[in-house]
C-alpha positions as CSV (number, residue, x, y, z in Angstrom):
1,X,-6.8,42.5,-32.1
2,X,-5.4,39.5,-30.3
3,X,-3.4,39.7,-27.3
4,X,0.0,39.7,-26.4
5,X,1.5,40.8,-30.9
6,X,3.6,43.0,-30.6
7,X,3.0,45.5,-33.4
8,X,4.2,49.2,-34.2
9,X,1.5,51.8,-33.5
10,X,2.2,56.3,-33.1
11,X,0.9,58.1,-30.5
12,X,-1.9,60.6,-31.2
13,X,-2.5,61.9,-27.4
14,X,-1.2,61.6,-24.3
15,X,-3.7,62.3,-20.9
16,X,-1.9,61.3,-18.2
17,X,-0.8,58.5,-18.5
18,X,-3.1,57.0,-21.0
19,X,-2.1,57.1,-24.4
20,X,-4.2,56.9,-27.7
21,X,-2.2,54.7,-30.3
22,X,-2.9,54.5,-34.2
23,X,-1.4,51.1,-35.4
24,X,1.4,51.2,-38.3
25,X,0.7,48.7,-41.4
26,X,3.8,46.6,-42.3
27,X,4.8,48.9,-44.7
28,X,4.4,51.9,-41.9
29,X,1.4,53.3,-43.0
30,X,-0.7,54.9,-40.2
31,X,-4.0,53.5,-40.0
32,X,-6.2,56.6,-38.6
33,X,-9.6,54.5,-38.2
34,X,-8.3,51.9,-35.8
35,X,-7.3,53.9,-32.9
36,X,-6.9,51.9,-28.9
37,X,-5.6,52.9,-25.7
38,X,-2.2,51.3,-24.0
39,X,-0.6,52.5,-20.8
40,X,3.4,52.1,-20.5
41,X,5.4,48.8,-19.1
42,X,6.6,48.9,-15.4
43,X,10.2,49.5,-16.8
44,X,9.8,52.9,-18.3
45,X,9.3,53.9,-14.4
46,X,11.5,51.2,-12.6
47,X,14.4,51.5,-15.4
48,X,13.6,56.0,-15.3
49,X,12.8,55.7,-19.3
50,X,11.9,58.4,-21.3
51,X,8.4,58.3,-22.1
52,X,6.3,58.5,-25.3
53,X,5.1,61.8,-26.7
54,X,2.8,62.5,-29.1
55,X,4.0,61.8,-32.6
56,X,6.4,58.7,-31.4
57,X,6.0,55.9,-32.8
58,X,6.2,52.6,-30.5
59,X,6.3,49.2,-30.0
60,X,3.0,47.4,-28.7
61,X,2.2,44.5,-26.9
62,X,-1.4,43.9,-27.8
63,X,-4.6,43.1,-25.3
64,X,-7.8,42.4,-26.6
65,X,-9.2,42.8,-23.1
66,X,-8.1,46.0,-22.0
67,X,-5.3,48.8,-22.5
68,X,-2.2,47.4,-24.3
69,X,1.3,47.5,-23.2
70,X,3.9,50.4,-24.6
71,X,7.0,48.3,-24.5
72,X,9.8,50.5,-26.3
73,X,10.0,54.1,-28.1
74,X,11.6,53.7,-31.4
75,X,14.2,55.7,-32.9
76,X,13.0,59.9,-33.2
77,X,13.8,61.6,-36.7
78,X,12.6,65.1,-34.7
79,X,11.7,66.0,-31.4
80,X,10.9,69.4,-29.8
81,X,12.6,69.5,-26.1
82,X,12.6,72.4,-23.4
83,X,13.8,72.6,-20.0
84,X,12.0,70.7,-17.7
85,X,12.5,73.7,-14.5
86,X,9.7,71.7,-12.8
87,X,10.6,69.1,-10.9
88,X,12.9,68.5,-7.7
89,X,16.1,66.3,-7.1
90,X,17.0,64.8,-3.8
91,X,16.6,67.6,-0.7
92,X,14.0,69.4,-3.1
93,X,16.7,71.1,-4.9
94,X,15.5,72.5,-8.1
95,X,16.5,70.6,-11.2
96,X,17.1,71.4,-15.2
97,X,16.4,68.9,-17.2
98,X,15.6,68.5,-20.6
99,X,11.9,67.5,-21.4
100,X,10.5,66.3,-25.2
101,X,7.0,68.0,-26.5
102,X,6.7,66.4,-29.7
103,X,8.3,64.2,-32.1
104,X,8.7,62.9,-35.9
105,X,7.4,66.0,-37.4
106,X,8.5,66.8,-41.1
107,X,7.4,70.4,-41.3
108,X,6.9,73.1,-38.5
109,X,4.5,76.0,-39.5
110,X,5.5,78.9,-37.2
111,X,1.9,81.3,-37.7
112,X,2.1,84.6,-36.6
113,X,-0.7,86.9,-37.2
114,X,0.1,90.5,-39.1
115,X,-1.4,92.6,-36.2
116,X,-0.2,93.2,-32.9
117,X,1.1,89.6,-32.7
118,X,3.7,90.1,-35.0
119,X,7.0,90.0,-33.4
120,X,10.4,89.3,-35.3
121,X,12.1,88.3,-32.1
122,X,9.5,85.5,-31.6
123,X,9.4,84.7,-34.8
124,X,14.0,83.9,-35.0
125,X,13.1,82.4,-31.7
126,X,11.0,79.5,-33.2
127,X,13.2,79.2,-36.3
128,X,16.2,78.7,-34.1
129,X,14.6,76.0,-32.5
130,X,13.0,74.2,-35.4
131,X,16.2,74.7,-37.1
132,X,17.6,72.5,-34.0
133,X,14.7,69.6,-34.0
134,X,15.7,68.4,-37.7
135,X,12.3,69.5,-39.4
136,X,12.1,72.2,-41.8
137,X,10.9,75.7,-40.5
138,X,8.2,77.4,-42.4
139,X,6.8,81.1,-41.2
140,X,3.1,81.4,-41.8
141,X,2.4,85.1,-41.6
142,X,-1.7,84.6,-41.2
143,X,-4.5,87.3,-41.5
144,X,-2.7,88.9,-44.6
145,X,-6.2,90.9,-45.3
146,X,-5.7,93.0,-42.1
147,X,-2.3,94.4,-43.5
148,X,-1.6,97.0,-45.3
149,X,2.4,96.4,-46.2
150,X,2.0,92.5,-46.4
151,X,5.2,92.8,-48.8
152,X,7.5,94.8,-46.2
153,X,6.8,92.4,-43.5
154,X,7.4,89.6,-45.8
155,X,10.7,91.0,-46.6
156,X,11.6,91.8,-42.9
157,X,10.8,88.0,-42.3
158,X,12.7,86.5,-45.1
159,X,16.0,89.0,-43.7
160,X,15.6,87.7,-40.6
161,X,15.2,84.3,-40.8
162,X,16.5,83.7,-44.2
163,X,17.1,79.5,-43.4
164,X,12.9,79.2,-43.5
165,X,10.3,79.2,-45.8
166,X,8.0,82.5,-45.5
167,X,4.6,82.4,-46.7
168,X,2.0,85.2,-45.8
169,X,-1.8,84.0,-46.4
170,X,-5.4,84.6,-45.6
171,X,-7.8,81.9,-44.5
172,X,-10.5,84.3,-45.1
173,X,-10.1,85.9,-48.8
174,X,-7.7,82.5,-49.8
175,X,-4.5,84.7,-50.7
176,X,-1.8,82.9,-50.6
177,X,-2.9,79.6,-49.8
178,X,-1.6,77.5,-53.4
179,X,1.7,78.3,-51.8
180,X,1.1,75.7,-49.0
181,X,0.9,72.9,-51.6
182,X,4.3,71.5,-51.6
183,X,4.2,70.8,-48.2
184,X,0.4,69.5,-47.9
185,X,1.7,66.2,-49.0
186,X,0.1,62.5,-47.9
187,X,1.4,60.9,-45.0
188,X,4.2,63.9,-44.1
189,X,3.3,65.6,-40.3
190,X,3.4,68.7,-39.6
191,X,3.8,70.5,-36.4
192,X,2.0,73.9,-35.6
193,X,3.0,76.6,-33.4
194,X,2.1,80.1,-32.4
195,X,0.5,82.3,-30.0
196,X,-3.2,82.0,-29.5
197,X,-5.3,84.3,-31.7
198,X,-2.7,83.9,-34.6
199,X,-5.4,81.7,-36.5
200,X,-3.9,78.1,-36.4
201,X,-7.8,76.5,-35.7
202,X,-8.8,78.7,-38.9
203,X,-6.0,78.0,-41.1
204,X,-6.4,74.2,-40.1
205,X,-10.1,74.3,-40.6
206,X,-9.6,75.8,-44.3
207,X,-7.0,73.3,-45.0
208,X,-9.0,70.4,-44.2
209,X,-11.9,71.6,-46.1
210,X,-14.2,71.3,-42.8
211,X,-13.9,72.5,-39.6
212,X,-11.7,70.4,-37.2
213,X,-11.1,72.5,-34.5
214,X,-13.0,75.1,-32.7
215,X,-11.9,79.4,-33.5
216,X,-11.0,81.2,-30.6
217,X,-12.1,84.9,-30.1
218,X,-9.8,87.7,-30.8
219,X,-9.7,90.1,-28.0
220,X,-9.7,93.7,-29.0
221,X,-7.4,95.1,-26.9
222,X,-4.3,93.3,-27.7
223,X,-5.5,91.2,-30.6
224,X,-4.6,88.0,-28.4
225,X,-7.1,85.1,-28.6
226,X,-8.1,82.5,-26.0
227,X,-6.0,78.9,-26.0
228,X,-9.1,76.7,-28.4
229,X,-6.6,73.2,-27.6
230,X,-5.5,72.5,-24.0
231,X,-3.2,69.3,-24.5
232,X,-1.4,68.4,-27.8
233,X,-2.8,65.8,-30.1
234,X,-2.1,64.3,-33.6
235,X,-4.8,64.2,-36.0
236,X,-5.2,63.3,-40.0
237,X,-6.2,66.0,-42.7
238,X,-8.7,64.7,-45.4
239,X,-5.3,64.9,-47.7
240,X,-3.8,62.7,-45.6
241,X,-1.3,64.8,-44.1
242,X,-1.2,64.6,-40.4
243,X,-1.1,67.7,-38.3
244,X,0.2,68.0,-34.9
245,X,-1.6,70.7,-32.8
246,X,1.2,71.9,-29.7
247,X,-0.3,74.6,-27.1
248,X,2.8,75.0,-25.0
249,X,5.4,74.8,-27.4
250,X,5.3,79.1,-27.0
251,X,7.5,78.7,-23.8
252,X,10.1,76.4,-25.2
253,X,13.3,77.7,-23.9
254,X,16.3,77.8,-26.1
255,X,18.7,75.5,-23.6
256,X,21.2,74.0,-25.5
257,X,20.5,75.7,-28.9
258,X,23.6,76.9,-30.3
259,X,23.4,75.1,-33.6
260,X,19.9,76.5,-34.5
261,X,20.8,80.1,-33.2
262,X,23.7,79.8,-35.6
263,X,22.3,78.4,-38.5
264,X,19.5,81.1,-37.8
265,X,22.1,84.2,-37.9
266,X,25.1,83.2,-40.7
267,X,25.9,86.3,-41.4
268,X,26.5,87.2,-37.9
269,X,28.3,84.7,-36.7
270,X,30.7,84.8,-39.9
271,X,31.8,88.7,-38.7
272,X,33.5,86.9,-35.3
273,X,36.1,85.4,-36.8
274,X,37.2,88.6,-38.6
275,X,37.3,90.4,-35.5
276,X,41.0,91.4,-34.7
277,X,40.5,89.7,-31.5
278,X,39.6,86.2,-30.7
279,X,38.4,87.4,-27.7
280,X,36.4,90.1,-28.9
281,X,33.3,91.5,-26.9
282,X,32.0,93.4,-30.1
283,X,31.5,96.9,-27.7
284,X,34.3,98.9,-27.2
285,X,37.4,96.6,-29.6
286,X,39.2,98.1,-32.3
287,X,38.9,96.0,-35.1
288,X,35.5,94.3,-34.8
289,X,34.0,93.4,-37.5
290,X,30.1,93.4,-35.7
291,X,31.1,96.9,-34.6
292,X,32.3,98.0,-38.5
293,X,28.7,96.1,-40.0
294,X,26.8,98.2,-37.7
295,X,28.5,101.0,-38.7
296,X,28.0,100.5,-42.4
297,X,24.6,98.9,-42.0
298,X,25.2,95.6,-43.4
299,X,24.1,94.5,-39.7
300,X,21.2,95.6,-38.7
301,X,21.1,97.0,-35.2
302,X,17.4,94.7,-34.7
303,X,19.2,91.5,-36.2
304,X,22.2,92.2,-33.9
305,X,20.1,92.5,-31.0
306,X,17.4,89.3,-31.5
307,X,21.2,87.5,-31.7
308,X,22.1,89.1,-28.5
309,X,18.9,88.0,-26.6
310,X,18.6,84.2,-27.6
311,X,22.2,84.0,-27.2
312,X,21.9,85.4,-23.9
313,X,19.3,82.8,-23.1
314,X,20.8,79.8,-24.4
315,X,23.8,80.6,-22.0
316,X,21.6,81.1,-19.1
317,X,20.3,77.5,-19.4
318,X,23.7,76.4,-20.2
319,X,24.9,78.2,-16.9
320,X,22.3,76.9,-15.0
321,X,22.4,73.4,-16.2
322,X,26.7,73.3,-14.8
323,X,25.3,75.0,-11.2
324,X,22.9,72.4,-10.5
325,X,25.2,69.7,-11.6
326,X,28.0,71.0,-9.5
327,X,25.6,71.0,-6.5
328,X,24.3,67.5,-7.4
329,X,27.8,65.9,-7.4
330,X,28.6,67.5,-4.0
331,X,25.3,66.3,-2.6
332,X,25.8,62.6,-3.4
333,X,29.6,62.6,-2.4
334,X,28.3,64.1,0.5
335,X,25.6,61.7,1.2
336,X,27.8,58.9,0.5
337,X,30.8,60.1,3.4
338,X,27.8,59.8,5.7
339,X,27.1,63.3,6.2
340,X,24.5,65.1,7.3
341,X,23.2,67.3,4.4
């Protein structure tokens, strides 16, 4: 590869700040057997750019002596973000921002195991948030052979999260596994997420034929398994899809989710506006229509209350993100007077 062409290339993993690029034909195509290594330009840092994740695709300023040059971050068609709640602004005060996981996914497989894992608050959690990234949700309910009422729980999914696809499977006996077809398709990506223990390395394993990534033990206790990937990474099926492994994607927050909360939970948000008041709390009002669907059971007191909580949490972030900025604008109008802060 000769120096100094710029050519397009995706990112596969980031460590640090070393990133593994797969160069793009001209006609896009990912080329998996020609990976290098590039670092970023000085102006990503001096200029405070965003930097590449994994999945991005980017343009490349070639070096056939040593790490090439990331030069820009082309346009995202997804992106998983969360609050950023680590770092510090000026005086060390805490600060909110927004940080991307992940990016250009077509397809995110939620996988949550029918044991003790499964959770239907979790499970609307993730959906909200794919729902929110531009990909396609699709609820993987794994480990099928260890459940006795596989149909109920597919029916409970489905009712909760009725904007998503909900497949239940077994990597062990094979059940349900056709179903995965239409979305096993050459050259799409497709993110996973989950707890640990749910069987993501298994389900990947059997879906690439051969094992790719190493099976965690289950512990007995609380069927929970130990994390098998530590950073996120991008790899290529023998099918040619390309699958992107996330561990930490579990703690995504829901800051600033409001359109995927909402297209999660139609039929909930519909009842507002019938409410006799524009105002209304849905506790104590008469005329509220949430209030009247509880009553009659056409909302269900769980679905009302998994609204409740990641509505709850979105507004958190929300309120959080106005405090800090409130206290930033005071601290620079106060550092510009000249005063001592």
């Amino acid at each position: 590869m000769k120096s100094n062409t710029l050519i397009s290339a995706r990112v596969s993993c980031v460590q640090k700040n070393l990133f593994t690029l797969l160069p793009c034909a001209e006609d896009g195509t990912v080329r998996p057997d020609s990976e290098f290594t590039g670092t970023l330009k000085g102006k990503f840092h001096n200029l405070g750019l965003e930097c590449p994740v994994v999945g991005d695709y980017v343009k490349v300023i070639t070096n056939e002596y040593g790490d090439a040059l990331i030069d820009e971050v082309l346009p995202r068609t997804s992106a998983f973000k969360r609050p950023d709640r680590g770092g510090h602004a000026e005086s060390y005060v805490k600060h909110l921002h927004e940080e991307t996981l992940a990016a250009n996914f077509d397809y995110v497989f939620i996988v949550t195991s029918l044991n003790q894992d499964y959770s239907e608050n979790r499970i609307a959690r993730y959906v909200s948030i794919t729902l929110n990234t531009g990909a396609k949700p699709v609820v993987i309910l794994s480990k099928a052979d260890l459940c006795d009422d596989v149909g109920l729980k597919l029916e409970i999914t489905r009712a909760v999260c009725d904007k998503a696809d909900v497949i239940a499977i077994s990597s062990l006996t094979g059940y349900g596994m056709d179903q995965l077809a239409p979305y096993m398709q050459e050259g799409k990506t497709i993110a996973f997420v989950g707890s640990s223990g749910v069987g993501k390395s298994t389900l990947l394993n059997t879906l690439n034929g051969s094992p790719l990534m190493k099976v965690s033990d289950i512990r007995d206790g609380d069927g929970k398994g130990r994390h098998t990937t530590t950073y996120r990474q991008l790899f290529r099926l023998q099918n040619g899809v390309w699958i992107m492994d996330t561990p930490g994607l579990r703690e995504i927050g829901l800051l600033g989710m409001e359109d995927g909360i909402n297209e999660t939970f139609p039929d909930v948000t519909s009842l507002f506006s019938q409410c006799r008041f524009s105002d209304c709390s849905h506790t104590c009002e008469p005329g509220c229509a949430v209030r009247a669907a509880l009553q009659d059971g056409s909302l269900s007191e769980e679905r009302w209350q998994t609204y409740l909580k990641l509505h709850s949490e979105n507004q958190w972030g929300k309120e959080k993100m106005m405090q800090i900025a409130k206290f930033t604008r005071e601290y620079q109008k106060n550092r510009y007077r000249g005063w001592k802060v």
